[in-house]
Each structure stands twice: as structure tokens, then as C-alpha cells.
N, C-alpha and C positions, 0 to 999 in steps of 0.2 A: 733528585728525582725519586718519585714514591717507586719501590716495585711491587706492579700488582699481583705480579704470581705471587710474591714469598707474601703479602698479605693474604692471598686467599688459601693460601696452603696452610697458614697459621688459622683462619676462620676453620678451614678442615679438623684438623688437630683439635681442635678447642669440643668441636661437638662431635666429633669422634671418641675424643676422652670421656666427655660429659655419659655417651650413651654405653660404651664398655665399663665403665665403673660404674653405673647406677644401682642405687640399691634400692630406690622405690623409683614407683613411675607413676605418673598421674594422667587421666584423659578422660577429654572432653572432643565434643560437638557445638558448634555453632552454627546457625544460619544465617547465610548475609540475607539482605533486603532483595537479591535476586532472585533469590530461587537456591544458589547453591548452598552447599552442608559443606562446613569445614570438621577434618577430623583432628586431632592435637592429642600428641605424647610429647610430657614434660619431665621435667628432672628439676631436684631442689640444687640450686648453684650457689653459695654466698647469701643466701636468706633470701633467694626470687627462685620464680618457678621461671627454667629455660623449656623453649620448644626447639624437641630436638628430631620431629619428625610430625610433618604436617601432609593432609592432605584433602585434596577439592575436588567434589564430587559436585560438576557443573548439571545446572538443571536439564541439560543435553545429554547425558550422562558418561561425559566426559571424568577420567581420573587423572590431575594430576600430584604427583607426589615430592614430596620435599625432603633432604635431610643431607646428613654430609657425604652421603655418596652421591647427590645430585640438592646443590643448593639454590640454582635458579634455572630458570629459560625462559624463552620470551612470551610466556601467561601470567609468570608470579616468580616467588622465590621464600624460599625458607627466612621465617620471619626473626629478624635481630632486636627483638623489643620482646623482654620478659613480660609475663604473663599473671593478673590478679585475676583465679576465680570470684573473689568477694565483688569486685566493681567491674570485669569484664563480663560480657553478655555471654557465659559460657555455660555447658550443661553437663557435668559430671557422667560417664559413662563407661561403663565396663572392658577392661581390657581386650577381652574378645569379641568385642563389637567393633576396636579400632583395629583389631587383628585381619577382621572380617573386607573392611575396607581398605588398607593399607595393601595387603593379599592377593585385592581385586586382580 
């Protein structure tokens, strides 16, 4: 039988590590098709860009936030699929503009 604590406590760990060791950080903005702006802080993992701290700014303006102190609940969840600026619909943006939103 899987156990799912000791799996989500090893997902904790993993992007816990990823964000206290980081030595550069990358970020981006996206808008989906609804209306809402996603915000993304990544880290280089194994030659991929990981998200290690997401968050949704619904057209309502609603904030919610992702990362390993809180990886999901029932809107969304911190996303487990690395990240290609070159072929994702993403927009480069300045550290203190995710600061600004993450903060909210």
C-alpha cells in the first residue's frame, strides 16, 4: 500500500530544498484565457526550470498561493511539470513585481 503522508512529505522536502538553496530565481506572469494572471518563481533543477512558488490573481481578485508550505487546496495546487520560458506562454518579470503579488 502507497503511503501518502511519506509521499507528500518527500514532495515537501524536494521543494523546500530546491527554494533554500537557490542561487538564481527566475519569474514570470501568465494570463490564462479567463481573465486571471498567474505569478511563477522558478529555480534551475537538473537542466529544467522548477516552480517553486506560484500564485493566482483571479479576475475577482482573489489571491491564491502555492509553494511548499502550502502545495494545494481545493482552487488549484502548485504545479509538478517544469517550466519552458522559450515554448510556454510566459512573460519575464521582475523580481519585485512577484514580490509585490506573492505579499499581497
Amino acid at each position: 500500500m502507497v503511503d501518502l503522508e511519506c509521499i507528500k512529505a518527500e514532495i515537501v522536502a524536494y521543494f523546500r530544498a530546491l527554494e533554500e538553496g537557490a542561487t538564481s530565481r527566475h519569474h514570470f506572469r501568465h494570463a490564462d484565457e479567463e481573465g486571471g494572471l498567474w505569478y511563477i518563481e522558478a529555480v534551475p533543477d537538473r537542466s529544467e526550470l522548477i516552480v517553486i512558488k506560484q500564485a493566482e490573481l483571479t479576475p475577482a481578485g482573489q489571491l491564491h498561493w502555492y509553494s511548499w508550505e502550502h502545495l494545494e487546496d481545493g482552487h488549484g495546487g502548485l504545479t509538478d511539470q517544469a517550466i519552458d520560458p522559450e515554448e510556454d506562454p510566459l512573460e519575464a518579470i521582475v523580481a519585485e513585481e512577484f514580490q509585490r503579488v506573492w505579499t499581497r
